[in-house]
C-alpha positions in Angstrom: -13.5 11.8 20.3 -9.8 11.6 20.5 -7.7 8.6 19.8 -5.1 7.4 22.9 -2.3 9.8 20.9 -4.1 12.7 21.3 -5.7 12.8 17.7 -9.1 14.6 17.4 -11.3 12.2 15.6 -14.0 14.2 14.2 -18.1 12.9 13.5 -19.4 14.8 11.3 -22.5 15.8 10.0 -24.3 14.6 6.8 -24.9 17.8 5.5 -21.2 18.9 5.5 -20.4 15.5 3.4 -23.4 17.0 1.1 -21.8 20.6 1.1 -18.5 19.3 0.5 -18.7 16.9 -2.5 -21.4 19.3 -3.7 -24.1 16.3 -3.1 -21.3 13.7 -4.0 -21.4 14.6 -7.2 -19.6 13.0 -10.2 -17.0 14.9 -11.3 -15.7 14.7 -7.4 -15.3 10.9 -7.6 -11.4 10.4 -7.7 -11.6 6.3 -7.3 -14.3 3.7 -7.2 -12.9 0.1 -6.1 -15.0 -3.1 -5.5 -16.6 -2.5 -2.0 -16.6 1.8 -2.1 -16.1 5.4 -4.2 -14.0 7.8 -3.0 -15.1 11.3 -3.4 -12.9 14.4 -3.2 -14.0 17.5 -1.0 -13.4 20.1 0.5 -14.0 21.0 4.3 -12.4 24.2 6.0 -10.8 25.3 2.7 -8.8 22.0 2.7 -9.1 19.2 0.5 -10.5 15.8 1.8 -11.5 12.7 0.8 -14.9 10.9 1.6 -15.0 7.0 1.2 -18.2 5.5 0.9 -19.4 2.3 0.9 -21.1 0.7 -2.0 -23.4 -1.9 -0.2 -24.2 -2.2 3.6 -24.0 -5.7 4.3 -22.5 -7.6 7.9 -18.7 -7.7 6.1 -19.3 -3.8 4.8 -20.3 -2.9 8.4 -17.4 -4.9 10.3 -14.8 -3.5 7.8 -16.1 -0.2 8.1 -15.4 -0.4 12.1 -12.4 -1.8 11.6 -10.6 0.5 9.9 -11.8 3.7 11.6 -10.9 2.0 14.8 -7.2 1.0 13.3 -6.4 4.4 11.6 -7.8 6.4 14.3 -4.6 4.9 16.6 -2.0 4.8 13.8 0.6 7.6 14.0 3.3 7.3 10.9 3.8 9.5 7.7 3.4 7.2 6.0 0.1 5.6 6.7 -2.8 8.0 5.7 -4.7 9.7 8.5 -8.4 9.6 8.7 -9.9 12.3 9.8 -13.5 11.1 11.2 -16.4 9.6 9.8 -20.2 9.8 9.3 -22.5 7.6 11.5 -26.0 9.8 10.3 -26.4 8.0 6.8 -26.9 4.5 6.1 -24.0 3.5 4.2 -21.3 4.0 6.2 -18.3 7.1 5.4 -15.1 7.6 6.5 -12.8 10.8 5.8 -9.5 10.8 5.0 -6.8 13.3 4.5 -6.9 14.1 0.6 -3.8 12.6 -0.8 -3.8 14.5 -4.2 -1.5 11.8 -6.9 -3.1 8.9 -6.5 -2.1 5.3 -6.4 0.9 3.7 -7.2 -1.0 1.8 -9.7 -2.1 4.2 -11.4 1.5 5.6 -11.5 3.2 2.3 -12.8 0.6 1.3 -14.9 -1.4 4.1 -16.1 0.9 6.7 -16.7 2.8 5.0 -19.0 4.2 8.7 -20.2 5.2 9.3 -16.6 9.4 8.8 -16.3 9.8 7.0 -12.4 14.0 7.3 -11.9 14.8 4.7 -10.0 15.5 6.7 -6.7 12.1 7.9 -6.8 11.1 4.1 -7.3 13.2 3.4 -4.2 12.0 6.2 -2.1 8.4 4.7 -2.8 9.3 1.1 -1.5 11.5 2.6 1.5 8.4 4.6 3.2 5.9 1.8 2.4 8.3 -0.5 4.1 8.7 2.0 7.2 4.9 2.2 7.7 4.5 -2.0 7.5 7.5 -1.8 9.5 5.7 0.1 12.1 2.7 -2.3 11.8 4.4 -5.2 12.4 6.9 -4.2 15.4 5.3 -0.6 17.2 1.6 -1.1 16.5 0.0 -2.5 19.7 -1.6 -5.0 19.3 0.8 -5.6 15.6 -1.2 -5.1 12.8 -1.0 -7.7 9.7 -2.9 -5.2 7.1 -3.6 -8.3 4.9 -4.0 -6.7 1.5 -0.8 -5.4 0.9 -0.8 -3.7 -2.9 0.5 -0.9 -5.9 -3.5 0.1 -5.5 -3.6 0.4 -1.7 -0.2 2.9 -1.4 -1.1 6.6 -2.2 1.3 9.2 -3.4 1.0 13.0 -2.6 2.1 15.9 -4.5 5.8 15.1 -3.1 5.5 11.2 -4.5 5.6 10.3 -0.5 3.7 6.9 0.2 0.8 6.6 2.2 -0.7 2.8 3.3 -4.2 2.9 2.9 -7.1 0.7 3.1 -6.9 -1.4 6.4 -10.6 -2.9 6.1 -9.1 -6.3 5.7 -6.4 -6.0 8.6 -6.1 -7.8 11.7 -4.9 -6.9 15.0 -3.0 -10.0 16.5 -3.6 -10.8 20.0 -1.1 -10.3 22.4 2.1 -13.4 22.1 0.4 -14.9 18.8 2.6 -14.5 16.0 -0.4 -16.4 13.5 -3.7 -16.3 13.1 -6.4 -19.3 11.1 -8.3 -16.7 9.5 -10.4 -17.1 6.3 -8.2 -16.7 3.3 -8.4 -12.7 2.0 -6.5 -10.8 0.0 -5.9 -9.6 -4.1 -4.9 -12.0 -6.3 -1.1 -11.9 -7.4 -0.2 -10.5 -3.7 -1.3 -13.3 -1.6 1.0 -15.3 0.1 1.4 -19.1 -0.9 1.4 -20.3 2.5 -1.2 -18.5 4.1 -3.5 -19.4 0.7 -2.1 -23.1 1.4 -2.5 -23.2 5.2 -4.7 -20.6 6.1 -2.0 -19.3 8.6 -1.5 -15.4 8.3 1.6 -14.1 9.9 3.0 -10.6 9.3 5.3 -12.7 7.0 2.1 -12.7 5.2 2.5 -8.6 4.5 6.5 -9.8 3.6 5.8 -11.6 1.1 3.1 -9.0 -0.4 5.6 -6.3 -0.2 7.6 -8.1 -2.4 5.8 -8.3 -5.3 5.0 -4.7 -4.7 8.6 -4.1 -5.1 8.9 -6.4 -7.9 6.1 -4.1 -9.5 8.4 -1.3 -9.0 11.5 -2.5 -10.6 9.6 -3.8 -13.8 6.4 -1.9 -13.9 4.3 -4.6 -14.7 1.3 -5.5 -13.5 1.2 -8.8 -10.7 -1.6 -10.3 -12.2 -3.3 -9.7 -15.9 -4.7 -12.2 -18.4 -3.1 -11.2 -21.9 -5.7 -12.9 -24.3 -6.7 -16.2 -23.1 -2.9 -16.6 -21.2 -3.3 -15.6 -17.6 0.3 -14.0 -16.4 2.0 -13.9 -13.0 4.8 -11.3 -12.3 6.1 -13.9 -9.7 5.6 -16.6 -12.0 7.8 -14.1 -14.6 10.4 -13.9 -11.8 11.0 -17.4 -11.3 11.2 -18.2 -14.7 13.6 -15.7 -15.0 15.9 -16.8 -12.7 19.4 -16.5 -14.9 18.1 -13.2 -16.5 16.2 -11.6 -14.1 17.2 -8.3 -16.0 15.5 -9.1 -19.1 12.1 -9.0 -17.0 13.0 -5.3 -15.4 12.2 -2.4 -16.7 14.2 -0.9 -19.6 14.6 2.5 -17.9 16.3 0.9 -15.1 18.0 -2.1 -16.4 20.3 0.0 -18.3 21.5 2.0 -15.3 25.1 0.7 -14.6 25.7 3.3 -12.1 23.6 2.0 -10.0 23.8 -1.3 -11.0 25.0 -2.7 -7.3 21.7 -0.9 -5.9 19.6 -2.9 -8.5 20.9 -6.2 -7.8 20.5 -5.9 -3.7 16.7 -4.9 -4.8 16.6 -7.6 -6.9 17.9 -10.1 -4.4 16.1 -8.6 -1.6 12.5 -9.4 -4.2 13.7 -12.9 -4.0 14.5 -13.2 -0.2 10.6 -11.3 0.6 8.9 -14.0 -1.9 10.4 -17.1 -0.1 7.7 -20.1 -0.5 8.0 -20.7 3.0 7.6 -17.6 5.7 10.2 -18.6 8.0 12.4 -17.9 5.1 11.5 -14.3 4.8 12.9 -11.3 6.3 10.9 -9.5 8.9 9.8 -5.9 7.7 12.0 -3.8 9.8 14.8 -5.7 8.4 13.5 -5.2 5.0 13.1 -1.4 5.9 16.5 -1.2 6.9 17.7 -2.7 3.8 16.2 -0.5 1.2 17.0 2.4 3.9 20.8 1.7 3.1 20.0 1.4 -0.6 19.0 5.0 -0.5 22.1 6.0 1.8 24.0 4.2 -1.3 21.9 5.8 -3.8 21.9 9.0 -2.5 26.1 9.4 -2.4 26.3 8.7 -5.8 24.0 11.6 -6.8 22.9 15.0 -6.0 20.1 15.1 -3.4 18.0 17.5 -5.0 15.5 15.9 -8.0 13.9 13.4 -5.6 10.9 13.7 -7.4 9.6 12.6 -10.8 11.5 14.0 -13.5 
């Protein structure tokens, strides 16, 4: 099978998922979520990653289709590539390309040791923003991926982003620019309007983007319940509205150098989570935007160290 770029789209068997997880075995499992486990493996003496569902209900099944049948047409660097899946075995499998850091999640909020300089934190939100970008204005039909998150962006051994997980996605008819679909999406991402109205526009990913790059600029988590207090990093950001500082990150908050840079992200946090969507930015523009940020960025420091240091 080969996708309408040109892009071999491989079935494979059930035996080679069984060779290459050595019988999906434990100490391969790199991620477990709600509806699936990802495995690592390794096929051809590269590394993969096998996804398989939990359950096999009528939602698992149409998720399942839909996201082999979006990936395997996507063409960006920064949305991961999937490789084939497995149609042999019961619960359906997908296989990715093995993206070997992670999530962005896990980087913010689990490795707390981890130093994230602010370009690097910049670089992140730029490519995430290219690939919705490339959703929302190149895809045909556009593609509102719906679930927008720190968890659903991957990081390679380079800290380059890769969107993942399009099972709640939805390809937009030709001419509609919204949709009356049934409310879906994480908690602390969702967008008021489409939770109000049911309407989901690709100002619906906008406005999920933002708190992804509110995440980024105060590593905090956009939902959590501290005790018997349930907190809102949005909620934080609002309230913070003549100190919006105090709320970011130490590490960066401090950076007068690049003080200029931090205040067009900050701004461009508030214009993303605009109540209403017609009050948002459209992604490219918000890819452009953090595009000159780095441009700015960038000739105010050497260009090598774009990693983690």
């Amino acid at each position: 099978m080969k996708s309408e770029q040109g892009f071999s789209f491989r079935i494979f068997k059930e035996e080679e998922l069984i060779d290459a997880t050595n019988n999906f075995d434990e100490k391969n499992k790199v991620a477990e979520g709600g509806s699936g486990i990802v495995y690592r493996g390794t096929m051809d003496n590269k590394l993969v990653a096998i996804k398989k569902c939990k359950t096999i209900g009528e939602r698992e099944r149409k998720e399942f289709g839909k996201e082999m049948l979006i990936l395997s047409q996507l063409n960006h660097k920064n949305i991961v590539t999937i490789l084939g899946c497995c149609l042999e075995v019961e619960i359906p499998v997908l296989i990715y390309e093995f993206i070997s850091e992670g999530t962005l999640f896990d980087l913010l909020h689990r490795k707390c040791d981890v130093d994230i300089p602010l370009h690097t934190r910049l670089k992140i939100a730029q490519e995430t923003a290219d690939a919705l970008s490339y959703l929302h204005s190149w895809a045909s039909p556009i593609i509102v991926h719906r679930d927008v998150k720190s968890s659903n962006i991957l990081l390679d051994e380079n800290f380059v982003a890769k969107v993942s997980d399009f099972g709640a996605s939805v390809l937009t008819p030709s001419g509609e620019v919204q949709l009356t679909t049934h409310v879906q999406g994480t908690r602390g991402y969702l967008d008021p309007e489409y939770v109000q109205t049911g309407q989901l526009t690709v100002k619906s990913d906008v406005y999920s983007f933002g708190v992804v790059l509110l995440e980024l600029l105060t590593r905090k988590m956009a939902f959590c319940t501290e005790g018997l207090q349930v907190r809102s990093l949005v909620a934080d950001f609002y309230s913070a509205e003549n100190n919006v500082m105090a709320i970011l990150d130490v590490k960066i908050a401090g950076d007068e150098e690049n003080m200029d840079v931090i205040t067009k992200l900050v701004e461009l946090v508030r214009e993303c989570l605009h109540m209403k969507g017609e009050g948002r930015p459209e992604m490219r523009q918000v890819a452009a935007s953090l595009e000159a940020s780095v441009i700015a960025m960038n000739n105010l420091q050497p260009r090598e160290g774009i990693g983690l240091i």
